[in-house]
N, C-alpha and C positions, 0 to 999 in steps of 0.2 A: 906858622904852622900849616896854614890852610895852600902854601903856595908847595910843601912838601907832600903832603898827605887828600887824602879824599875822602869827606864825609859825606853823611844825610844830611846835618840838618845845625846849626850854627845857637848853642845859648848862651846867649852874653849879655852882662853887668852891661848899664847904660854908663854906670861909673868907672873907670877905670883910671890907670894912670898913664901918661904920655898921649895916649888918643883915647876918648869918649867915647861909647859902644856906636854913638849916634856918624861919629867919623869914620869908624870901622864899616857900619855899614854900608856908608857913601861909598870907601877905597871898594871894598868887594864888588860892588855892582860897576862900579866905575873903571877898573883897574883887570880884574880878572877875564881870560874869556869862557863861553861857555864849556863847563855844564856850571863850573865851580860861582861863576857870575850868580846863576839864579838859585845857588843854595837857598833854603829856608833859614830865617834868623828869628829866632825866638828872643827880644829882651826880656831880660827880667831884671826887674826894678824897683826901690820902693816908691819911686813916683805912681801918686795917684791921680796926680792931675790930666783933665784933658789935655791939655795941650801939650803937655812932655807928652803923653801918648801919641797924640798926633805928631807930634815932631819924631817918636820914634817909627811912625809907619813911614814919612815924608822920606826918610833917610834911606828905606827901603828894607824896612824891617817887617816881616807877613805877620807879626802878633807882638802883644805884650803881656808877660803876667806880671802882677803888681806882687810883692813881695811884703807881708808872708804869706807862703800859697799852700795848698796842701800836695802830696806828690800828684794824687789823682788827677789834681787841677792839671799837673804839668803831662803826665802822661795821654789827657784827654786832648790838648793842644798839639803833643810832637803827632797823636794817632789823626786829629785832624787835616794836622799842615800835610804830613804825607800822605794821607790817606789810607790809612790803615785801619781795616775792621778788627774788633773785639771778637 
């Protein structure tokens, strides 16, 4: 999708099937070139643990929200990653 199309900003399951949100991130940063390379990837996960966190920054993901979140949660994150005032 992402190699047809152009977005802001990337939310994706760390679970998936066939590739792991964590591998997806890797191909995108790795694979694509600019601008689409340094999209924003927002996981979202029910991992709570540190270090699935950190494994999902490692991969080249700029946040995680932990699942279940409130929308505000999410809305506060996409307005941060881009930078977008209220």
């Amino acid at each position: 999708m992402l190699v047809e199309k152009n977005f802001d900003i990337v939310l994706m399951d760390t679970h998936m099937p066939e590739m792991n949100g964590y591998e997806t991130a890797r191909a995108i940063r790795s694979d694509f070139d600019e601008p689409k390379r340094s999209i924003p990837i927002i996981s979202l996960s029910a991992a709570a643990f540190e270090h699935e966190r950190q494994e999902a920054i490692d991969s080249g993901m700029n946040d995680v929200l932990s699942k279940p979140f409130q929308s505000k949660d999410l809305h506060q994150k996409i307005q941060d990653i881009l930078k977008i005032k209220a």
